[in-house]
C-alpha positions as CSV (number, residue, x, y, z in Angstrom):
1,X,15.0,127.5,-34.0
2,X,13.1,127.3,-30.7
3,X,13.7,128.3,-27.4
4,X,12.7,125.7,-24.5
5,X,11.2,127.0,-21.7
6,X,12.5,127.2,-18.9
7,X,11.3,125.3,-16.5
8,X,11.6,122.1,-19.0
9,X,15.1,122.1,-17.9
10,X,14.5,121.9,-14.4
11,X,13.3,118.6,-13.9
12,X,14.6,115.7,-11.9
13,X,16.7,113.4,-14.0
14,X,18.8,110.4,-12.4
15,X,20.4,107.6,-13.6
16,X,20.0,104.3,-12.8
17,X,23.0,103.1,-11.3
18,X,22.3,99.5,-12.2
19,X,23.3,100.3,-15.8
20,X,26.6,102.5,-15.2
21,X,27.4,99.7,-13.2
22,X,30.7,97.3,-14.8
23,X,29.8,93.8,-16.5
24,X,32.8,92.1,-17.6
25,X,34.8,93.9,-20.0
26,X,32.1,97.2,-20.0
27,X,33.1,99.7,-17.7
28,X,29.3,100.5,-18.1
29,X,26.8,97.9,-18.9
30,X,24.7,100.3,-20.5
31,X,27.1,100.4,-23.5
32,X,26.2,97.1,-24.3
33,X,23.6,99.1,-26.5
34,X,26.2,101.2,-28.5
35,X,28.6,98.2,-28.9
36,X,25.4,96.1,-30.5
37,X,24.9,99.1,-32.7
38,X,28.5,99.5,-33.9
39,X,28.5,95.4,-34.6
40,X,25.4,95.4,-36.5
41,X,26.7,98.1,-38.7
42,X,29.7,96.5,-39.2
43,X,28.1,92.8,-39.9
44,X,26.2,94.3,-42.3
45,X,29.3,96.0,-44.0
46,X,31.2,93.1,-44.4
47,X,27.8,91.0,-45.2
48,X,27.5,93.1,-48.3
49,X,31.3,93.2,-48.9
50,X,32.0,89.5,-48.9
51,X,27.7,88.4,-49.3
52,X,27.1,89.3,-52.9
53,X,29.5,90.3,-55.9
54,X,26.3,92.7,-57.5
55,X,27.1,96.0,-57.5
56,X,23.1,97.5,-57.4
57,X,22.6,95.2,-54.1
58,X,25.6,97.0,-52.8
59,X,24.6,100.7,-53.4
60,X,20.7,100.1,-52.4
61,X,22.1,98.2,-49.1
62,X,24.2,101.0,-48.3
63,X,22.1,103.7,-49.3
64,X,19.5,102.0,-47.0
65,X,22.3,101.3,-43.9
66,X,23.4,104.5,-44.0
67,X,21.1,106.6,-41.6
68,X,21.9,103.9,-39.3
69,X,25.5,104.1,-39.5
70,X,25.2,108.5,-38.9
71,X,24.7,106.7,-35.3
72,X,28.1,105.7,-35.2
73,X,29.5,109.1,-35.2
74,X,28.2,109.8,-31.6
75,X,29.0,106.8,-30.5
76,X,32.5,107.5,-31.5
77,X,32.1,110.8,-29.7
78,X,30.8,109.6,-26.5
79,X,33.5,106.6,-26.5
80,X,36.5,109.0,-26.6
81,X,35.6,110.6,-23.8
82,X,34.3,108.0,-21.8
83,X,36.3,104.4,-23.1
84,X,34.0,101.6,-23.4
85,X,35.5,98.5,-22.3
86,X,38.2,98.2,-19.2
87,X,41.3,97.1,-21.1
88,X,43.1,99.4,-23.3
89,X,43.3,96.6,-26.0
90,X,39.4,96.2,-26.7
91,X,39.3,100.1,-26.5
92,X,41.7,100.0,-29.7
93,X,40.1,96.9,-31.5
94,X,36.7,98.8,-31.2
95,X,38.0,102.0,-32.4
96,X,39.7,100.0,-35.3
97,X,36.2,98.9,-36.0
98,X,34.0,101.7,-36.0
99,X,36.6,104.0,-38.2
100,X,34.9,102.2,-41.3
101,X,32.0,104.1,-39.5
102,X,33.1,107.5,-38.7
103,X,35.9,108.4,-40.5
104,X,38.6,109.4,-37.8
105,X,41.1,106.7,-36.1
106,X,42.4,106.4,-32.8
107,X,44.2,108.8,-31.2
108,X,43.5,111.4,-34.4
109,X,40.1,112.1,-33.0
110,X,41.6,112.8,-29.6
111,X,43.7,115.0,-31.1
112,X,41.3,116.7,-32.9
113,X,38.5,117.0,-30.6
114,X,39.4,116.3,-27.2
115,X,42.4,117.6,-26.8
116,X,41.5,120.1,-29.6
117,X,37.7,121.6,-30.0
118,X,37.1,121.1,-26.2
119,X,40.7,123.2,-25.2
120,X,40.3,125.7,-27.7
121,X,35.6,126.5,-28.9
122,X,36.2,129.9,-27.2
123,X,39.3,130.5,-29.0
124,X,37.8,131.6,-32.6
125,X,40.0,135.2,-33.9
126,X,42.0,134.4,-36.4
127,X,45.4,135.2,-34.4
128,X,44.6,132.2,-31.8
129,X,47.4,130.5,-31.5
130,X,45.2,127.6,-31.2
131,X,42.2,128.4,-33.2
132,X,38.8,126.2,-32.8
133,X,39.0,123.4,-34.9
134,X,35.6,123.9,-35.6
135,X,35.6,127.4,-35.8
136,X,32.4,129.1,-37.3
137,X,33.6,133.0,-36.8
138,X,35.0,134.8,-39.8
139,X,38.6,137.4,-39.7
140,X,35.7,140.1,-40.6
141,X,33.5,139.2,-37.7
142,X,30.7,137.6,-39.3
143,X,29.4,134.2,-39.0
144,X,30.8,131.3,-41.3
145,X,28.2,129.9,-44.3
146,X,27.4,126.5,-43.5
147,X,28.6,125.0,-46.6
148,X,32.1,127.0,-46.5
149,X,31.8,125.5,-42.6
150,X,31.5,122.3,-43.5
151,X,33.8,121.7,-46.7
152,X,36.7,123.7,-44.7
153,X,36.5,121.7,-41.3
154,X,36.3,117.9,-43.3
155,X,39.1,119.3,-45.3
156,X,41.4,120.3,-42.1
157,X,40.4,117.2,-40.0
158,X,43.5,115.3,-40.4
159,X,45.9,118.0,-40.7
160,X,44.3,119.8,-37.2
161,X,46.3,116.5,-35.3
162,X,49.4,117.5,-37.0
163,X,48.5,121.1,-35.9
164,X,48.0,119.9,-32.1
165,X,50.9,117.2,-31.9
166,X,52.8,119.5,-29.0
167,X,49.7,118.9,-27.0
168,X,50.1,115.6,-27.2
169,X,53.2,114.4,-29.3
170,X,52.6,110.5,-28.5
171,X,49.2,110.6,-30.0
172,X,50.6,111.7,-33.0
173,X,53.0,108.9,-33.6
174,X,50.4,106.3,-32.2
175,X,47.7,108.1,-34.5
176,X,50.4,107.5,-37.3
177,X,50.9,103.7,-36.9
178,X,46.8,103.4,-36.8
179,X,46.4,104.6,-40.0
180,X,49.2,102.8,-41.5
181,X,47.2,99.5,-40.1
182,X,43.9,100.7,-41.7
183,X,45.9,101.7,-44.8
184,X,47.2,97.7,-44.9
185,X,43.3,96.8,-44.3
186,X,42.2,99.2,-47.2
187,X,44.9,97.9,-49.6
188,X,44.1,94.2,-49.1
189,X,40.3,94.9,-49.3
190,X,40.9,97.2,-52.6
191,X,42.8,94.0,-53.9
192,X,40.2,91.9,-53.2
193,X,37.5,93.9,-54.8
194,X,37.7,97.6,-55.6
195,X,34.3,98.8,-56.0
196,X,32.9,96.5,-53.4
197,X,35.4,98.5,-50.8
198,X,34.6,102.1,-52.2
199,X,30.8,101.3,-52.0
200,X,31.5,99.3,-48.5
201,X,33.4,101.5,-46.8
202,X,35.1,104.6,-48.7
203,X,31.9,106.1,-49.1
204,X,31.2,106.0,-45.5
205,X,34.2,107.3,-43.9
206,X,33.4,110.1,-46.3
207,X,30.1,110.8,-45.8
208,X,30.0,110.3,-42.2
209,X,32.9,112.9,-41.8
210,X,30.8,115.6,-43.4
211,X,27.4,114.1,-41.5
212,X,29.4,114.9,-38.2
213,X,30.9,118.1,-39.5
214,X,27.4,119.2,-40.6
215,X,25.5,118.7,-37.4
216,X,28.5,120.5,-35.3
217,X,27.8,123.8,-37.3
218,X,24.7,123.9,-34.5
219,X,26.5,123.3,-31.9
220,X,28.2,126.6,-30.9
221,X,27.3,129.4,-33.7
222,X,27.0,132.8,-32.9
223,X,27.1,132.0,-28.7
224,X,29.2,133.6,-25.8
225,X,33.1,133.1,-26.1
226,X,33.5,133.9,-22.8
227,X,30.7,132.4,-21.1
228,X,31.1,128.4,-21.2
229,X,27.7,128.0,-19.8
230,X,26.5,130.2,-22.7
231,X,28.8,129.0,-25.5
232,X,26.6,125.9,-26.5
233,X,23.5,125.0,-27.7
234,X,21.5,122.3,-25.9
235,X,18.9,120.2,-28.0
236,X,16.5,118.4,-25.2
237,X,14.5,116.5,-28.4
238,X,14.1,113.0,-26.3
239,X,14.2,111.1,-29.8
240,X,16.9,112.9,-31.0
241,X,19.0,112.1,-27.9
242,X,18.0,108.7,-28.0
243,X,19.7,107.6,-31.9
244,X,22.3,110.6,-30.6
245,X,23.5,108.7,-27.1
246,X,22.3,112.3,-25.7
247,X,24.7,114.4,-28.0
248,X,21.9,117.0,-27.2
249,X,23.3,117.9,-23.7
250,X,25.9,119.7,-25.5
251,X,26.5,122.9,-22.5
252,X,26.4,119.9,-20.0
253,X,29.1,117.8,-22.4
254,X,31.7,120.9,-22.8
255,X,31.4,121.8,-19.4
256,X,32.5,118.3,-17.7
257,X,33.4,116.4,-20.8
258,X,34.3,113.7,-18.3
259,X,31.1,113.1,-17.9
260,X,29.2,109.6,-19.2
261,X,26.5,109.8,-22.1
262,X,23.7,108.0,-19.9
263,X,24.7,110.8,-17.0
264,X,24.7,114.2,-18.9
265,X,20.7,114.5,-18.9
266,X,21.4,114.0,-15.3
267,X,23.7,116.4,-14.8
268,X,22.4,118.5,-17.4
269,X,19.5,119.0,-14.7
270,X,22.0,119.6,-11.8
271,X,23.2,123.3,-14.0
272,X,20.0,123.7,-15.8
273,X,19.7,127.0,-14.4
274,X,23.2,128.7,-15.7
275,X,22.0,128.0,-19.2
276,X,20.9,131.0,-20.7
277,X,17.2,130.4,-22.3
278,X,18.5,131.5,-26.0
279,X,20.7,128.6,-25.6
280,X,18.4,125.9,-26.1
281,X,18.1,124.9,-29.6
282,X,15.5,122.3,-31.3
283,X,16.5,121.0,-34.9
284,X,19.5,122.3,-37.0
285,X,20.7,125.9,-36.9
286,X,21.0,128.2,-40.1
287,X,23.6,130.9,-40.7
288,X,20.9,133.2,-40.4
289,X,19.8,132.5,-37.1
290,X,23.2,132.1,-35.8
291,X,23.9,135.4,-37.5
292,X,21.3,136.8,-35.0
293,X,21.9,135.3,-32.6
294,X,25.4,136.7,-32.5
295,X,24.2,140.0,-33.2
296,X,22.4,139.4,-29.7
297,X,25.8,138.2,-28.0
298,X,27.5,141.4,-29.0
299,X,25.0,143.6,-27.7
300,X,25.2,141.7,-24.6
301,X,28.9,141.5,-24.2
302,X,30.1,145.1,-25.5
303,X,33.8,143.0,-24.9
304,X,33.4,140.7,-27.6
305,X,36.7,140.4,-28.7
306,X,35.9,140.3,-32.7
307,X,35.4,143.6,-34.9
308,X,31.2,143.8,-34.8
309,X,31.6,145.3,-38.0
310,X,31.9,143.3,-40.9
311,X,35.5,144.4,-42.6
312,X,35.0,145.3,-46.5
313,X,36.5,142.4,-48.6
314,X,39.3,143.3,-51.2
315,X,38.2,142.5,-54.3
């Protein structure tokens, strides 16, 4: 882990306001580039899908597409916050597509992390009545193993929008007649070919969901859970924002969620100076430094409403 200077975050970043401009269906016509991203995965898909019945040109195209498809995940992210296209109906066509992408439908990742992790990343005792989805803070007080992180949050992904249906009851029914369409899709393409769909498409919902799970363990580990300028870690790697859409900006992002992908470097400048240094993170985060690193919140916040104690386990 490494701490940023500074007076790296202070500089002056603006957007051009040619690109978050409108251009026919985009609400922004700087997510033309996401949108060619998402269809180039997705030709590429269904050009090995339909292309070629041999099973070893399969795998090796998939096992070679798949870094690239890891893309789709933020762009997923960034597209449930901000919609992509003007009309409701392309929002949902484009969400329909990228699903074979990142693994959660429309309206279940709402559910999940909208209207979920953003309402409730402080919220991470055990007695919550609304517990982080992505909580990474044990019942004894100590810091969740990655692994144990990872397999427990892909495991409760689709149960979390059951969880948080009173929050939003419609998106729960809507969520349910999505995944009844992609369920059709699946069938038909499993009829058609049952390998070609598991090597396709199966194995990258699945992966994917634990590629996005894995890279939110760094995201909020061992920080403030009262401080929302110091709850998040903020990565400002210029090539890891660009293949991320600027995931980086992650104190910016869960401050004003409403706030564009292109903007948040922007805006990440205009706060810059509420961020606490030990809050700026480059590469992934390990349970040991996020172990220390909440060891250092604690001493800070003598109020920190978890026992700083680990609690002996039965057994």
């Amino acid at each position: 882990m490494y701490v940023f200077p500074r007076e790296s975050t202070a500089m002056s970043v603006q957007s051009n306001p040619r690109l978050m401009a409108p251009l026919g269906p985009f609400r922004h016509r700087v997510d033309i580039a996401p949108f060619t991203v998402i269809m180039a995965l997705s030709t590429v898909q269904l050009g090995l899908f339909f292309g070629t019945e041999s099973t070893l040109i399969r795998v090796a195209g998939m096992v070679a597409v798949w870094p690239a498809t890891t893309i789709a995940i933020a762009i997923a992210h960034s597209h449930f916050h901000v919609p992509t296209f003007r009309w409701p109906l392309l929002n949902r066509l484009y969400e329909f597509v990228f699903f074979y992408q990142s693994g959660m439908p429309s309206y279940g990742w709402q559910l999940n992390h909208n209207f979920g992790h953003h309402q409730h990343y402080l919220k991470q005792n055990s007695d919550a009545a609304y517990r982080d989805e992505y909580y990474w803070l044990e019942p004894d007080g100590t810091v969740t193993r990655k692994l144990r992180y990872v397999l427990r949050t892909v495991t409760l992904a689709y149960l979390y929008p059951i969880r948080n249906r009173r929050l939003r009851p419609d998106y729960l029914r809507k969520m349910g007649a999505v995944m009844l369409l992609h369920a059709i899709v699946l069938a038909i393409l499993f009829m058609y070919d049952v390998l070609g769909t598991l090597i396709c498409f199966v194995s990258i919902i699945v992966a994917n969901m634990f590629v996005n799970t894995y890279f939110s363990y760094s995201h909020h580990a061992g920080l403030s859970l009262s401080d929302r300028f110091g709850a998040s870690y903020t990565n400002l790697s210029r090539l890891e924002n660009l293949i991320t859409f600027n995931t980086g900006y992650h104190t910016a992002h869960h401050v004003r969620a409403s706030v564009h992908w292109y903007a948040l470097p922007a805006f990440h400048a205009s706060i810059a100076a509420r961020i606490p240094a030990h809050c700026y993170l480059s590469g992934g985060l390990t349970w040991k430094e996020a172990t220390a690193q909440l060891a250092r919140t604690r001493a800070g916040q003598p109020s920190f409403a978890v026992p700083s104690v680990p609690v002996e386990r039965p057994g």
